[in-house]
Legacy VTK file of the C-alpha trace (Angstrom):
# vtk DataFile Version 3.0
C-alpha trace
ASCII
DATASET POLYDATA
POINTS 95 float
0.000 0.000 0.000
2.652 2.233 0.920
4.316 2.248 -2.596
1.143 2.612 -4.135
1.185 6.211 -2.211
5.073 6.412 -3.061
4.269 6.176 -6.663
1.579 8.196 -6.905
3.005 11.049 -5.067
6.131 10.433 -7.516
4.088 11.045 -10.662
1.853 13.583 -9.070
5.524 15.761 -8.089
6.768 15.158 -11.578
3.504 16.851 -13.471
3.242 19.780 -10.794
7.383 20.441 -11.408
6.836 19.540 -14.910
4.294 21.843 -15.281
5.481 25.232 -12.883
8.417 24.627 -15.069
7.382 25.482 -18.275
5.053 28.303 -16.856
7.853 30.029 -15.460
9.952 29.740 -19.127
10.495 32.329 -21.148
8.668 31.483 -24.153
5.620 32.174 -25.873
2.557 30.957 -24.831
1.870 29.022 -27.590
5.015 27.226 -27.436
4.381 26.864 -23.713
1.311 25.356 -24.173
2.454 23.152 -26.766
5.135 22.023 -24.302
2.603 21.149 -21.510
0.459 19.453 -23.891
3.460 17.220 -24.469
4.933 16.925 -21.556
1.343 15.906 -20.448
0.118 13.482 -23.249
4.135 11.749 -22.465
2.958 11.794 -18.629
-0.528 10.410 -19.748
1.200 7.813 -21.404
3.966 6.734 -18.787
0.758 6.697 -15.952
-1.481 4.224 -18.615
1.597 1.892 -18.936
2.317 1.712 -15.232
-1.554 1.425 -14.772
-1.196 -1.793 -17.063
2.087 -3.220 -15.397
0.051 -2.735 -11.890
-3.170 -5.080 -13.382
-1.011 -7.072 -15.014
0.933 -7.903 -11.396
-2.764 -7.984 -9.409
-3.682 -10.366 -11.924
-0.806 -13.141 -11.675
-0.802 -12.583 -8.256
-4.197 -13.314 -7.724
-4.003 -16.383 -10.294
-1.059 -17.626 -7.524
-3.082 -17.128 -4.650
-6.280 -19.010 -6.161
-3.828 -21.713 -7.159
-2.242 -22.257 -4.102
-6.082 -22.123 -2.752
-7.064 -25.083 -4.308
-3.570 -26.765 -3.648
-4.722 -26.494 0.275
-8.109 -27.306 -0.589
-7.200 -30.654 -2.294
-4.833 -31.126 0.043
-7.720 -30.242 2.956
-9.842 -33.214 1.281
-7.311 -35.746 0.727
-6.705 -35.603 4.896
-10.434 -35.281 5.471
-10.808 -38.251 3.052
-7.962 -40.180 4.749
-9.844 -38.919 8.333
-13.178 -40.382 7.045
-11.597 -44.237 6.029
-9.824 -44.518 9.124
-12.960 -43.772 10.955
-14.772 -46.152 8.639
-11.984 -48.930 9.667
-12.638 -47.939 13.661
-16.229 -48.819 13.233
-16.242 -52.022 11.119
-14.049 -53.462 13.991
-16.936 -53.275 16.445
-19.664 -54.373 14.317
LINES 1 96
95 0 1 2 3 4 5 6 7 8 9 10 11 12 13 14 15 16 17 18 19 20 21 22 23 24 25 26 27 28 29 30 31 32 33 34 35 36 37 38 39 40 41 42 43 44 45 46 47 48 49 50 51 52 53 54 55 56 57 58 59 60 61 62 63 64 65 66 67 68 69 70 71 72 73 74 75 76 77 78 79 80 81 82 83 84 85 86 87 88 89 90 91 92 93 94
């Protein structure tokens, strides 16, 4: 959770100082404004492919956890399974 916030406040300083950057250069404002539409559109960009990295990650990491679910689950029934005949085995004994 923690570098979720790290990150964000990363890419959050970077457009501010991006930005307050090119507002404070002496240029035109057209070329200013062209500059923050760049910069922006690259920012845009960079934030979309770490958005896609992130789901990508949440996604094999849930496909791990559900797979190591149902290796405990089997493993959960096997035992209960082995439980059950052994209980079975108990009770034939005495009839």
């Amino acid at each position: 959770m923690n570098g979720n916030k790290a990150f964000w406040g990363i890419v959050t300083a970077a457009a501010v100082g991006a930005i307050i950057g090119l507002l404070f250069a002496p240029e035109e404002g057209n070329k200013t404004r062209k500059k923050i539409k760049k910069k922006t559109n690259s920012l845009a960009t960079d934030l979309i492919e770490a958005l896609e990295k992130s789901k990508e990650k949440a996604s094999n990491v849930a496909g791990q956890i559900k797979e190591e679910g149902e290796e405990y689950k089997d493993a959960a029934w096997d035992k209960a399974e082995e439980y059950s005949d052994a209980a079975k085995k108990e009770v034939n004994k005495y009839q």
